[in-house]
C-alpha positions in Angstrom: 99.2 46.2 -13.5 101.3 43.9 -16.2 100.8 40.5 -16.1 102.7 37.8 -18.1 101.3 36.5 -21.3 102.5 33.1 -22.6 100.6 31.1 -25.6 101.3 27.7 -27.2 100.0 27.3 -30.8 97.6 24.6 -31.2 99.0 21.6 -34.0 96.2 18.7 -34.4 98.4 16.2 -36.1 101.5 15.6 -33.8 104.7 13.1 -33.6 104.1 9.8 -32.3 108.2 9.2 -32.3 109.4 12.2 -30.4 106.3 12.2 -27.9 107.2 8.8 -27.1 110.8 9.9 -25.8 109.4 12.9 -24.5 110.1 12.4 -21.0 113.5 11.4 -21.8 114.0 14.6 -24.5 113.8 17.0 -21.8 116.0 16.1 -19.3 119.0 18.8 -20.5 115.6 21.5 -20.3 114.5 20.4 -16.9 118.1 20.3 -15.7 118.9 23.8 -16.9 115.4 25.0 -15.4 116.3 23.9 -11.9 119.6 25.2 -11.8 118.6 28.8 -13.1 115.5 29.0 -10.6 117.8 28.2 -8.2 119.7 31.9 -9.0 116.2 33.3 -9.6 115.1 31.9 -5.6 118.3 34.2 -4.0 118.3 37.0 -6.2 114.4 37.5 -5.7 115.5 37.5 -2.0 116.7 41.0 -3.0 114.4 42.1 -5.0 111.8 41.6 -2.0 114.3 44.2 0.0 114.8 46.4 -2.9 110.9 47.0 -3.0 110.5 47.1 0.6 112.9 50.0 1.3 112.7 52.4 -2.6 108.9 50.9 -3.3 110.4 49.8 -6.6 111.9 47.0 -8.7 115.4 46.7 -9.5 115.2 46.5 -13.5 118.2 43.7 -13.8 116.6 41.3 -11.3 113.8 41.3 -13.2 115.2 41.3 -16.0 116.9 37.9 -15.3 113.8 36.9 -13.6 111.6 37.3 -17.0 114.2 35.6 -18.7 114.3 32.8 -17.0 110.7 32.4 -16.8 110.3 32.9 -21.0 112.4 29.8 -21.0 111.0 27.5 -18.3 107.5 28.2 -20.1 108.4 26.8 -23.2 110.4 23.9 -21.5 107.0 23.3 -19.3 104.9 23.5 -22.4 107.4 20.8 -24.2 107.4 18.9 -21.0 103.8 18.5 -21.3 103.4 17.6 -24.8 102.0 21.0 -26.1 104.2 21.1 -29.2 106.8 18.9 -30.8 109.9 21.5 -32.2 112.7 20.9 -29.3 113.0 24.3 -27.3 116.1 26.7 -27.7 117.9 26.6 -24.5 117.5 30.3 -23.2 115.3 33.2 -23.0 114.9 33.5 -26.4 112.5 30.8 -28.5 114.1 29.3 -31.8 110.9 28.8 -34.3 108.6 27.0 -31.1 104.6 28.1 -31.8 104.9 29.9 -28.6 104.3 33.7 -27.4 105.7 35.0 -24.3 105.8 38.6 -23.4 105.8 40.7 -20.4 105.7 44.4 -19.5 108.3 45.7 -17.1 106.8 47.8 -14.3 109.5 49.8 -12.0 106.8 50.9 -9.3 105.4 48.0 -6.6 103.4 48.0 -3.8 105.4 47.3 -0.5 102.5 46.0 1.7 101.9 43.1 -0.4 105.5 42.8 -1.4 106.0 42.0 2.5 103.0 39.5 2.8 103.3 37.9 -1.1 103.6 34.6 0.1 100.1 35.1 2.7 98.7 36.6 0.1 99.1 34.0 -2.6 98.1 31.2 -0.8 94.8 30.8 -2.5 96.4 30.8 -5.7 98.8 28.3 -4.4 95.9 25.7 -3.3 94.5 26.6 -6.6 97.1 26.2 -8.5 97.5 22.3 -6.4 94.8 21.2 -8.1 94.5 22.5 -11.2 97.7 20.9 -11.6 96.7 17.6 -10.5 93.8 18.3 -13.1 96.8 19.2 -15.7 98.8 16.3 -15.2 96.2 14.2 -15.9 95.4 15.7 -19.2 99.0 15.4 -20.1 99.0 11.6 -19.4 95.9 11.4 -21.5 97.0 13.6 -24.4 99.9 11.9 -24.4 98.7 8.3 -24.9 96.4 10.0 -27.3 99.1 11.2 -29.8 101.0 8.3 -29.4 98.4 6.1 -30.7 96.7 8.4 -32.6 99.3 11.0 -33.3 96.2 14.2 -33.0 96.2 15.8 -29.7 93.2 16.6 -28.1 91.7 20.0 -28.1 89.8 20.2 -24.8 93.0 18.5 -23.2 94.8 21.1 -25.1 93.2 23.6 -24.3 93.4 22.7 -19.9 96.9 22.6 -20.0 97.3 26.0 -21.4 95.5 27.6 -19.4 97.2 25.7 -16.1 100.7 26.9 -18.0 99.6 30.4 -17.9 97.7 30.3 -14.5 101.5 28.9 -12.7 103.5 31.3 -14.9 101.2 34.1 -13.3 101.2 32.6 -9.9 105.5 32.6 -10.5 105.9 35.7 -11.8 103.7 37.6 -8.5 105.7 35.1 -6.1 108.8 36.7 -7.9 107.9 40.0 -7.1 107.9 40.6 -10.8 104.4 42.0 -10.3 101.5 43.0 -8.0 98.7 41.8 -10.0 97.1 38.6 -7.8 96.8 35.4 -10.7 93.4 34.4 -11.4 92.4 30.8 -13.3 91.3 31.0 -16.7 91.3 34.8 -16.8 
């Protein structure tokens, strides 16, 4: 099964000036995110009945889905000071060091489509504290490049794979595929 792939390029030598602000520079991000996943929430509603009746996904839910989840990866990533370039509002990155892709697969399996959010729940408690674990590293790094202005690669290097870990743990409670997430794999 596809899973999503999502990378941030590492940069030693960082901004002190627009790290500072950081929390303030993504407010227009986190505002679009919220509103979007708030479409994503109702039309995954049915795309979980879509796959339980044809045992397949409807192409332009997912579609919209992956889009939306392209963006709120990079606007997570800038969130927690992983790079400095301002993100492109949208799906499609504007010059940020990041990667995303992610391979469309039409067929899913309809038993775990009905139980997905049973069946994620130990990614979910996972996923709780990994991200306390995450957040923490972002507090750190982010003292770290405003004094220092060099971020941390061990601090880096936690909150990337945390990034990728909750975009996996998203995309399966999206139905966008069947493959469970697993930390650091």
């Amino acid at each position: 099964m596809t899973q999503a792939l999502f990378t941030v390029e590492y940069t030693a030598e960082r901004s002190r000036l627009t790290n500072l602000f950081r929390a303030i520079l993504v407010i227009p991000h986190m505002i679009l995110v919220q509103a979007w996943q708030y479409l994503i929430q109702f039309v995954t509603l049915f795309q979980w009945f879509i796959i339980l009746f044809t045992g397949k996904r409807n192409q332009a839910i997912w579609k919209l889905q992956n889009d939306w989840l392209a963006y709120a990866s990079r606007a997570w990533s800038y969130y927690s000071v992983m790079f400095d370039k301002w993100p492109n509002f949208g799906a499609e990155p504007n010059g940020e060091p990041t990667s995303y892709s992610f391979e469309y697969s039409e067929t899913a399996n309809r038993l775990t489509n009905f139980f997905r959010i049973l069946w994620l729940i130990p990614s979910i408690i996972v996923g709780f504290f990994v991200l306390i674990g995450a957040v923490v590293c972002t507090v750190l790094a982010w003292f770290a490049i405003v004094i220092t202005g060099r971020h941390p690669r061990g601090l880096f290097d936690f909150v990337m794979k945390t990034h990728l870990f909750v975009i996996r743990v998203q995309s399966c409670a999206l139905l966008m595929t069947d493959t469970r997430p697993k930390f650091g794999a």
